[in-house]
Residue frames relative to the residue before (quaternion, step in Angstrom):
aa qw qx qy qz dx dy dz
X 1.0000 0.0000 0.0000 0.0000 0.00 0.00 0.00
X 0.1554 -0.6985 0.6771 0.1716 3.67 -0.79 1.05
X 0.1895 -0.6967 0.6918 0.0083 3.80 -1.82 1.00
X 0.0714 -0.7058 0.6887 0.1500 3.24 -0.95 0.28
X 0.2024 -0.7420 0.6377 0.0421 3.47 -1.28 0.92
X 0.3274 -0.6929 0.6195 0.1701 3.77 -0.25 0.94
X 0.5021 0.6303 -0.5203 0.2828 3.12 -1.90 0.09
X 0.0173 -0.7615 0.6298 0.1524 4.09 -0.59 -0.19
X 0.8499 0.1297 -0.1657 0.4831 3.02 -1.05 1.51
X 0.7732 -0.0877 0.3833 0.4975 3.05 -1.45 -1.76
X 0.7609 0.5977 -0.1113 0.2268 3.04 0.90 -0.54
X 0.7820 -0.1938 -0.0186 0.5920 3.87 -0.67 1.47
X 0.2431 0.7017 -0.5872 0.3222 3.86 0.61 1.35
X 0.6396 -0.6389 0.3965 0.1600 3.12 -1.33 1.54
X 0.0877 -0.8757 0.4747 0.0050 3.83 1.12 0.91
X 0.7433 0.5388 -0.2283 0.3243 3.28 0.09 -1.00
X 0.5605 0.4781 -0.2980 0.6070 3.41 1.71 -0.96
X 0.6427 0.5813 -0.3690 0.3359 3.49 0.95 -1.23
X 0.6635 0.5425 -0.2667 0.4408 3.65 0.92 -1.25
X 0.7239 0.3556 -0.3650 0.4651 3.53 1.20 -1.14
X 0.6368 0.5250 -0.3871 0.4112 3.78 0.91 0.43
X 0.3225 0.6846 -0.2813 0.5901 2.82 1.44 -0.27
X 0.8440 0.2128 -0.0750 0.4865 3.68 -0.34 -1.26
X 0.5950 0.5753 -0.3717 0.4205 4.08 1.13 0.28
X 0.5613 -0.5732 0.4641 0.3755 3.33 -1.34 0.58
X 0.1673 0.7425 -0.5651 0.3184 4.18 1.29 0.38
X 0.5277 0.6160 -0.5798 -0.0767 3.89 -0.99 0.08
X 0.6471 0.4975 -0.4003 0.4165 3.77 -1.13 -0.87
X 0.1834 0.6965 -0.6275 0.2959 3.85 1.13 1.15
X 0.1557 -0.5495 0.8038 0.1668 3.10 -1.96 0.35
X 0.0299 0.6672 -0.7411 0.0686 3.56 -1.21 1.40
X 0.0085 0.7766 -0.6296 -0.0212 2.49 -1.90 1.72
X 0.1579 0.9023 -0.3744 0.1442 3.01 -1.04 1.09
X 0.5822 -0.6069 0.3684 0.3963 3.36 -0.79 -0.07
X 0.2254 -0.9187 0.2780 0.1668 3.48 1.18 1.46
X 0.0895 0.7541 -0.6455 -0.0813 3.00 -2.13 0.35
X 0.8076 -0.0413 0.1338 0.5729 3.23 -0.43 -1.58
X 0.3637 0.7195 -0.3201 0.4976 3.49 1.88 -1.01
X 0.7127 0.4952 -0.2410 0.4345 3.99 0.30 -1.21
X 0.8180 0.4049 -0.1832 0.3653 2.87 0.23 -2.02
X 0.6882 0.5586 -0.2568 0.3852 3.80 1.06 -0.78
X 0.7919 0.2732 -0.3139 0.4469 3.22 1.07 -0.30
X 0.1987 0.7521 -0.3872 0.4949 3.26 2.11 0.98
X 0.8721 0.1248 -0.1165 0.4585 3.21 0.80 -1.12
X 0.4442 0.6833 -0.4591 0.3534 3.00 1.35 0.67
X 0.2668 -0.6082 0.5246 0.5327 3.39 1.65 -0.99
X 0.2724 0.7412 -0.5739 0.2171 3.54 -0.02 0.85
X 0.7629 0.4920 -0.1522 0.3908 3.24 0.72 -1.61
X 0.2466 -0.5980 0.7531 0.1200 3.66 -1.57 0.42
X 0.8961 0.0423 0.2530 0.3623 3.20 0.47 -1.02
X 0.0933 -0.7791 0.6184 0.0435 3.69 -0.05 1.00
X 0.0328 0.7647 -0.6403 -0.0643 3.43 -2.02 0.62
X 0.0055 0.9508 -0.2226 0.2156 2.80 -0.17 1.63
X 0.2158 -0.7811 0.4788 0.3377 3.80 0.03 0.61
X 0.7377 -0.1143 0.1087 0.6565 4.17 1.17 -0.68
X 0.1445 -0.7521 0.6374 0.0850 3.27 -1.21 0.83
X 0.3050 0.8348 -0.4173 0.1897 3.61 -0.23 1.10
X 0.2255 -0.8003 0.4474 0.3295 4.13 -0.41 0.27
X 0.6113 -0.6492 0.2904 0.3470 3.54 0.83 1.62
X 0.6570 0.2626 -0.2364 0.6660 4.08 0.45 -0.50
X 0.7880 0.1647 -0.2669 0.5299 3.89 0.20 -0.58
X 0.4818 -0.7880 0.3164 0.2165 4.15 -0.52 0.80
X 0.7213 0.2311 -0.1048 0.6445 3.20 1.32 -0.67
X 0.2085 -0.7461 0.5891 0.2298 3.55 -0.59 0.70
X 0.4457 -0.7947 0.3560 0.2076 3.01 -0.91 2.26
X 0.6626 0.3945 -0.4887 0.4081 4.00 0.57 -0.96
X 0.7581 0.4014 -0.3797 0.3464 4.09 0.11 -0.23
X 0.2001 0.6500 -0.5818 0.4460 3.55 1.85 0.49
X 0.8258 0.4857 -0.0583 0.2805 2.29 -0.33 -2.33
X 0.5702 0.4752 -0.3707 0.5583 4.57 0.91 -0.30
X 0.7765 0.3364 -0.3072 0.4354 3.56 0.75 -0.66
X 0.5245 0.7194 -0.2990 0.3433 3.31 1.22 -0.28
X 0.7286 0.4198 0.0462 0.5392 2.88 1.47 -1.57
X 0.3769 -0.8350 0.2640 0.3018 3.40 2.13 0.32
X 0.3591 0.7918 -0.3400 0.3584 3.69 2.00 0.60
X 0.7977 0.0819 -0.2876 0.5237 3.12 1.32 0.70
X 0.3881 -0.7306 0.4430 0.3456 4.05 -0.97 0.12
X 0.3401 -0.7586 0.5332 0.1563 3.69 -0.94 1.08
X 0.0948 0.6316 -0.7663 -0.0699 3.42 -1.59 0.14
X 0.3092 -0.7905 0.5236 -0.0732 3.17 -0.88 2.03
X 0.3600 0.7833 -0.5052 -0.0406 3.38 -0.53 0.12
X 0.6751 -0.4469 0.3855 0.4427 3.64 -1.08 0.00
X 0.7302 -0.4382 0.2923 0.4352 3.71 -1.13 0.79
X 0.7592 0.3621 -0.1655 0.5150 3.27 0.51 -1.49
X 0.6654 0.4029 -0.4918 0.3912 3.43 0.11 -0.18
X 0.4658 0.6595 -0.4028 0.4310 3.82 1.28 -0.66
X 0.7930 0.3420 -0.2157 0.4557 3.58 0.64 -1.59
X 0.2006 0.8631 -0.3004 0.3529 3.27 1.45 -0.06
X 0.8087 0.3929 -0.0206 0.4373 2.53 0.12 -2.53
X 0.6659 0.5733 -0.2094 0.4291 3.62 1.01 -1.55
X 0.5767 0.5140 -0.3825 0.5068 3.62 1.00 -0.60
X 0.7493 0.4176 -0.3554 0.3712 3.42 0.32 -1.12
X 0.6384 0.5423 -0.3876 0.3849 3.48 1.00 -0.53
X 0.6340 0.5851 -0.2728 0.4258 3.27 1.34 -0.92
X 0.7117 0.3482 -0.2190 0.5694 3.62 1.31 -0.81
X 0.5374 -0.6574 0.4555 0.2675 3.89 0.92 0.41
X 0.4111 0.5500 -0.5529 0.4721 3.61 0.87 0.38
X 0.4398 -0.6530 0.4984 0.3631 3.48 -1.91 -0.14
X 0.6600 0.5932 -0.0163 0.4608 3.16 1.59 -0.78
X 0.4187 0.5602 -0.7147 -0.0039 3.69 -0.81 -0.24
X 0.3691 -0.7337 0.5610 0.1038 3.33 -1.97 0.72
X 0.0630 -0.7847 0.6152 -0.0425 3.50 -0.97 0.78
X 0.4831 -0.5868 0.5437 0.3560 3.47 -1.63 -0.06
X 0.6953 0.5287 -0.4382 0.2123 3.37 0.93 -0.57
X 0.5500 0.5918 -0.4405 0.3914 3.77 -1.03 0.83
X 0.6554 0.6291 -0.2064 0.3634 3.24 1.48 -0.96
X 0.7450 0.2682 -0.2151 0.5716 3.29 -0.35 1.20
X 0.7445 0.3797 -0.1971 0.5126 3.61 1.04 -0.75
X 0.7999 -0.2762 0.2378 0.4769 3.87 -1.72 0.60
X 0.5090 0.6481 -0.5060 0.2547 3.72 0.49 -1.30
X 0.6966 0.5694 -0.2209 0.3766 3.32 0.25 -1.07
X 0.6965 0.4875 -0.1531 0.5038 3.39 0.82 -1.14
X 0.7738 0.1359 -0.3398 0.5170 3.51 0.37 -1.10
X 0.7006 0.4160 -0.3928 0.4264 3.86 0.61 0.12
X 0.1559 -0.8446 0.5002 0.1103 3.49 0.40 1.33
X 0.6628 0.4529 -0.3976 0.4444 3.77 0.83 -0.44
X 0.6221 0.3713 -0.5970 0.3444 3.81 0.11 0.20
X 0.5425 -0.6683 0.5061 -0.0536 3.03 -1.69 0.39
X 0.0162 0.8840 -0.4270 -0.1898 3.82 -0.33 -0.47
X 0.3390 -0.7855 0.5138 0.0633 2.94 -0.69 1.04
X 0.3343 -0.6657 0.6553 0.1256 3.97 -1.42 1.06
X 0.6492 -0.5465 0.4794 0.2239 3.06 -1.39 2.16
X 0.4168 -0.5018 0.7098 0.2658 3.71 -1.43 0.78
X 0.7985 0.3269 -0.2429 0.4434 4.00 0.01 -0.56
X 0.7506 -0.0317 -0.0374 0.6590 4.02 1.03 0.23
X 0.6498 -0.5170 0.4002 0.3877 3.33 -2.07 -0.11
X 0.3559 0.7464 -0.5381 0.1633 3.35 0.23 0.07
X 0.1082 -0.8008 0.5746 0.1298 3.40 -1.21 0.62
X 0.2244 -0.7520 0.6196 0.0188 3.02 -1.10 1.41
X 0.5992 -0.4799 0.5040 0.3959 3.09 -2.02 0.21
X 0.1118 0.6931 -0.6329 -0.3263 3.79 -0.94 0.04
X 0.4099 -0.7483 0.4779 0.2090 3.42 -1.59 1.28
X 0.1894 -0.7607 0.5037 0.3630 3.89 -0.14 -0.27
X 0.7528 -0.4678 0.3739 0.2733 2.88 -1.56 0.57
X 0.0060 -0.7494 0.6564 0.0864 3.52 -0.51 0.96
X 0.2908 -0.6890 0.6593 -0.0779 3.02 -0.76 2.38
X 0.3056 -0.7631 0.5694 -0.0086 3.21 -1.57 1.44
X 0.1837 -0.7674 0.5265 0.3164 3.57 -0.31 0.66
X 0.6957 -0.0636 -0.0555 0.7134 3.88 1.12 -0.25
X 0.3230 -0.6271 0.7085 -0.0218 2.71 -2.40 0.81
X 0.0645 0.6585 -0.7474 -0.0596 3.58 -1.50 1.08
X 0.1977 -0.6193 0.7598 -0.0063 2.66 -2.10 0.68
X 0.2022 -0.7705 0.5999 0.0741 3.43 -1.56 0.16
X 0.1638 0.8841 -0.4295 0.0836 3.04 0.19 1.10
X 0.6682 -0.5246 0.3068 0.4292 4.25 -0.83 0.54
X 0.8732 0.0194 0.0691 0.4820 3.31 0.52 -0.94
X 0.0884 0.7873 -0.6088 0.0418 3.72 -0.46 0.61
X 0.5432 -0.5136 0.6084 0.2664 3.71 -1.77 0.37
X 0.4845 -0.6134 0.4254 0.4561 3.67 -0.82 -0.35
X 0.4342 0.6705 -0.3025 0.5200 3.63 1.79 -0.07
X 0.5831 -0.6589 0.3815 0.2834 3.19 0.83 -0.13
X 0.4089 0.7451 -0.3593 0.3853 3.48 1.57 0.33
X 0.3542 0.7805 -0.4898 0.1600 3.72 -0.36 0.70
X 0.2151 -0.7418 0.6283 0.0934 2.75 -1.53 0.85
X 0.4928 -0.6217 0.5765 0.1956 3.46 -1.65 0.71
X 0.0270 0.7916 -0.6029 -0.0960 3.88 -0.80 0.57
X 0.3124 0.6682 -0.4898 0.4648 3.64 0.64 0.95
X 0.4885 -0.7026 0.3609 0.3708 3.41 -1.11 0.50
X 0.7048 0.5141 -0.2266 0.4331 3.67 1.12 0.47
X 0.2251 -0.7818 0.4506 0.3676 3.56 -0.48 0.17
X 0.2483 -0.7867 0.4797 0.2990 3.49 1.97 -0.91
X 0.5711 -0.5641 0.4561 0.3842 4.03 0.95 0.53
X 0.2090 0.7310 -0.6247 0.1782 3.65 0.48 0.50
X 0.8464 0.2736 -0.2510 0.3818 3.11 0.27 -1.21
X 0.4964 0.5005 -0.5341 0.4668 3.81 0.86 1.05
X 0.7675 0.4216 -0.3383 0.3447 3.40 0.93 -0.26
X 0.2572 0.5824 -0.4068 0.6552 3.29 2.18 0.44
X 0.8841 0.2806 -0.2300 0.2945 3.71 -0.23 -0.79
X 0.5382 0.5444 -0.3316 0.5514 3.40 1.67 -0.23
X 0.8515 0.4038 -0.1639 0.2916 3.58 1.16 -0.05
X 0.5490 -0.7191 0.2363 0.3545 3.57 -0.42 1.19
X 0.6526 0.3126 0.0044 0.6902 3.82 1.71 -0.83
X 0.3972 0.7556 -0.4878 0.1825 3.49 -0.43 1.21
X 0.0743 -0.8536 0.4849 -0.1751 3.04 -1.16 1.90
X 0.3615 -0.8152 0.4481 0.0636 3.47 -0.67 1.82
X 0.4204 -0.7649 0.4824 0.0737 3.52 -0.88 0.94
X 0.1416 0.9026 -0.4041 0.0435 3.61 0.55 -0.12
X 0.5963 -0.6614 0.4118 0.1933 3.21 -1.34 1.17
X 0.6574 -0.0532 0.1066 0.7440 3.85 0.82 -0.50
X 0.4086 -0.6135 0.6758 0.0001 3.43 -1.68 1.50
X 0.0897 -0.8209 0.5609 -0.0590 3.77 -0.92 1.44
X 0.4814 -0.5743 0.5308 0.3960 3.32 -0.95 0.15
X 0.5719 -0.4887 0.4649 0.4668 3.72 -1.02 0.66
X 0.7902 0.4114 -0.3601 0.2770 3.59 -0.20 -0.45
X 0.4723 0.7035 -0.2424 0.4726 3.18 1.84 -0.80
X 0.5882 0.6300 -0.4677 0.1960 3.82 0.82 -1.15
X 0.8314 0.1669 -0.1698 0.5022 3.64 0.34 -1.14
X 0.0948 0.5965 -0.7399 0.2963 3.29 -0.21 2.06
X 0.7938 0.1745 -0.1156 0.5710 3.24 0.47 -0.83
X 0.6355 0.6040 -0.2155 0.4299 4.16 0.84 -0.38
X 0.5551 -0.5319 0.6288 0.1161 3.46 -0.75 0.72
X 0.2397 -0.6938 0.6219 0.2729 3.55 -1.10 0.33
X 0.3891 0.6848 -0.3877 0.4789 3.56 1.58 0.51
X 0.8690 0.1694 -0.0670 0.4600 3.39 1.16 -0.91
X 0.2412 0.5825 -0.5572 0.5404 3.02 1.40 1.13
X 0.2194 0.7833 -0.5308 0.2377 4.02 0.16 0.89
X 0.7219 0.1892 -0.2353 0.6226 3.55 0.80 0.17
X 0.2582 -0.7666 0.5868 -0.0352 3.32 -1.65 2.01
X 0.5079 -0.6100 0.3143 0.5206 3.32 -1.16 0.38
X 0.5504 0.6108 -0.5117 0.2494 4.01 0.80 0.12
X 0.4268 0.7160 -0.3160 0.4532 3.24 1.67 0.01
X 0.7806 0.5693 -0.0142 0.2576 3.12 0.82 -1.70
X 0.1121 0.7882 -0.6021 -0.0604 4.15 -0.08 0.11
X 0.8408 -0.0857 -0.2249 0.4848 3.77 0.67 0.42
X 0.4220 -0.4079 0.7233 0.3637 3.76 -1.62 -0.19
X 0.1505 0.5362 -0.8104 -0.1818 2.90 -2.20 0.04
X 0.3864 -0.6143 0.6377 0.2582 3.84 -0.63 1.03
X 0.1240 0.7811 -0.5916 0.1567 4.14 -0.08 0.94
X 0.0344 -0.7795 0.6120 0.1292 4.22 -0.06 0.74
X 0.7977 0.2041 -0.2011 0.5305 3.61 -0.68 0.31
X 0.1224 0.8716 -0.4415 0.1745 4.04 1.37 0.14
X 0.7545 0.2828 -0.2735 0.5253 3.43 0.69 -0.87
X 0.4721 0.6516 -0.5175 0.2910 4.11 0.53 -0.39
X 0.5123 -0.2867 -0.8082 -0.0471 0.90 -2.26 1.78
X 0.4955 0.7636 -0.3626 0.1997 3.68 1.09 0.40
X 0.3600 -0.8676 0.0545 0.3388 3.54 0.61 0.58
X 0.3908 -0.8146 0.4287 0.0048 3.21 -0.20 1.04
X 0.0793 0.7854 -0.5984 0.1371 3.95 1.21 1.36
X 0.6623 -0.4308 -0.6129 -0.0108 0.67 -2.55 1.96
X 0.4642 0.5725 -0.6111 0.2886 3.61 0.14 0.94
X 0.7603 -0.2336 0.0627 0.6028 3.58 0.71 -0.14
X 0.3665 -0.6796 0.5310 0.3491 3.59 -1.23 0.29
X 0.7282 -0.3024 0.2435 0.5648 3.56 -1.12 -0.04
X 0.2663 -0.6934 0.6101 0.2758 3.38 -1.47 -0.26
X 0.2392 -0.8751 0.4185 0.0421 3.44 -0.10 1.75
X 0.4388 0.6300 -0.4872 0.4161 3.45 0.97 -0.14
X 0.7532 0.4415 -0.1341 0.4688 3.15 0.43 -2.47
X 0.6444 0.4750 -0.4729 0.3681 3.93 0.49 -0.14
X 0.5845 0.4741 -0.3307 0.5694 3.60 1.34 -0.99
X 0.5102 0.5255 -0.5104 0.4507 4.12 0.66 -0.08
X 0.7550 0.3418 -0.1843 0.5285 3.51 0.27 -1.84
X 0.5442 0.4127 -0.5920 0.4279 4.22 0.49 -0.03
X 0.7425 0.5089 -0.3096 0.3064 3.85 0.82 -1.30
X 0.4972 0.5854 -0.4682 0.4370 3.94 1.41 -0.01
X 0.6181 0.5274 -0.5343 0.2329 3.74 -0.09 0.25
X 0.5757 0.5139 -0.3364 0.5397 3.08 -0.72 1.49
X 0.6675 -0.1841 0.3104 0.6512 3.57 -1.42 -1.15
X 0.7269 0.4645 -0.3160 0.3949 4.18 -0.13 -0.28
X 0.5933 0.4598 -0.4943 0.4384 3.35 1.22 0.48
X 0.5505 0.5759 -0.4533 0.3997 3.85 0.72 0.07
X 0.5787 0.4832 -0.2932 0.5880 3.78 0.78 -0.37
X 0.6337 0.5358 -0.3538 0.4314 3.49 0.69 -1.51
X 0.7181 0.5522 -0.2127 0.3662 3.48 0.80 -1.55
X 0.8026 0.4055 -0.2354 0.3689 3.50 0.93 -0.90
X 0.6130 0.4734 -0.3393 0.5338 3.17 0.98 -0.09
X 0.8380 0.2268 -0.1728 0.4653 3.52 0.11 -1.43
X 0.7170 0.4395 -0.3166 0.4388 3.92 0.60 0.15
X 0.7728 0.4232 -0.1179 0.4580 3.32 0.46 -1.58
X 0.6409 0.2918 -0.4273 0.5670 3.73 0.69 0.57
X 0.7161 -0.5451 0.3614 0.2439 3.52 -1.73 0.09
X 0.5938 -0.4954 0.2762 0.5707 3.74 -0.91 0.69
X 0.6718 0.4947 -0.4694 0.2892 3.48 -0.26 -0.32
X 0.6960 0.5517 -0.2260 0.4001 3.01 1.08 -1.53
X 0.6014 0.5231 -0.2629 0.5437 3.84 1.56 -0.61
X 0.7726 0.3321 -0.3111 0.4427 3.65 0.68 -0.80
X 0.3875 0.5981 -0.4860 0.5059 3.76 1.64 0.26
X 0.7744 0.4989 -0.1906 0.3393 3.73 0.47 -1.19
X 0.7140 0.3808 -0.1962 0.5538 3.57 1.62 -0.46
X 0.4849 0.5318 -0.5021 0.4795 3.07 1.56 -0.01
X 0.6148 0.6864 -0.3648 0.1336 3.80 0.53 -0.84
């Protein structure tokens, strides 16, 4: 099963879905995304076959340490590419094509450590381009501030982070959301700029408060930096504790334990 997990970085990721995947009998996933803690956790959960990925990092700490430490140890397979070729890929899935072309990659490693792309020669001149493929999603999460039970939601942070391509690049796709609103309710607090995700987008709600912790989740809460330097310090002998307490029990039971 390929997933896509929205979000960038550390940042307003659909945790809560992560943790309850995390704690399922779900594995041999391929997750693509714009990595973080999302990655690295279900790295060390033994989730993963396979990561796709433009950067995997927790934005204040550079390298996210538990998906270091899977690729290091060769416990999972990678497909790297440059931002744009990543969104690239997600567009094409999102517009049903197999293909979209670009220059970026050309001349640089991309090529090399991805031995299956190809390049393809403009129909209107010689030029050779990369062609990317469509990186088709069997499901999609997101995390978003405010949503309807229809599936209407809007983000009020200063980013959208391509959510709503990884909603549209996917065949199953389900928003998490900090506080549930009545459609009419959405832009109280929202822009009609950031009302960007519809319910044709949408195949479920989860009604999740705190959903994205410790990832940050603006102007509902910023990241929690303590607890990220906790969950960077579990690799190793400190991920068994790490696991039982802050994984292996239920959202409540986790958002009881970081509240403390």
């Amino acid at each position: 099963m390929t997933i896509g997990i929205g979000g960038w970085g550390s940042r307003r990721k659909p945790m809560s879905i992560v943790r309850a995947i995390a704690r399922s009998t779900l594995k041999d996933l391929t997750v693509v995304s714009y990595g973080g803690p999302d990655v690295g956790l279900l790295c060390a959960t033994g989730k993963v076959k396979r990561v796709v990925f433009g950067f995997v990092t927790l934005d204040s700490i550079p390298i996210e340490p538990h998906f270091r430490a899977a690729r290091q140890a060769g416990a999972v397979e990678v497909t790297e590419y440059d931002e744009g070729m990543f969104y690239l890929g997600l567009l094409a899935a999102a517009w049903r094509v197999p293909v979209l072309a670009t220059r970026a990659g050309l001349g640089s490693d991309i090529m090399r450590v991805n031995p299956q792309l190809t390049t393809v020669q403009s129909p209107y001149s010689d030029e050779q381009l990369v062609a990317v493929p469509a990186l088709q999603l069997d499901a999609a999460f997101v995390h978003m501030n405010r949503a309807d039970q229809r599936g209407n939601a809007a983000f009020l942070g200063p980013d959208l982070y391509f959510d709503d391509v990884f909603l549209m690049a996917a065949k199953q796709r389900f928003v998490s959301t900090e506080r549930l609103v009545e459609t009419g309710d959405l832009l109280q607090e929202a822009r009609v700029q950031q009302l960007r995700v519809n319910r044709s987008m949408v195949d479920g709600v989860v009604h999740s408060p705190h959903g994205a912790h410790f990832t940050s989740c603006e102007p509902d809460y910023g990241r929690d930096e303590d607890f990220q330097k906790l969950y960077a310090g579990s690799v190793g002998d400190a991920w068994a504790p790490f696991l039982a307490r802050y994984i292996d029990v239920d959202e409540s039971a986790y958002q009881a334990a970081v509240a403390q």
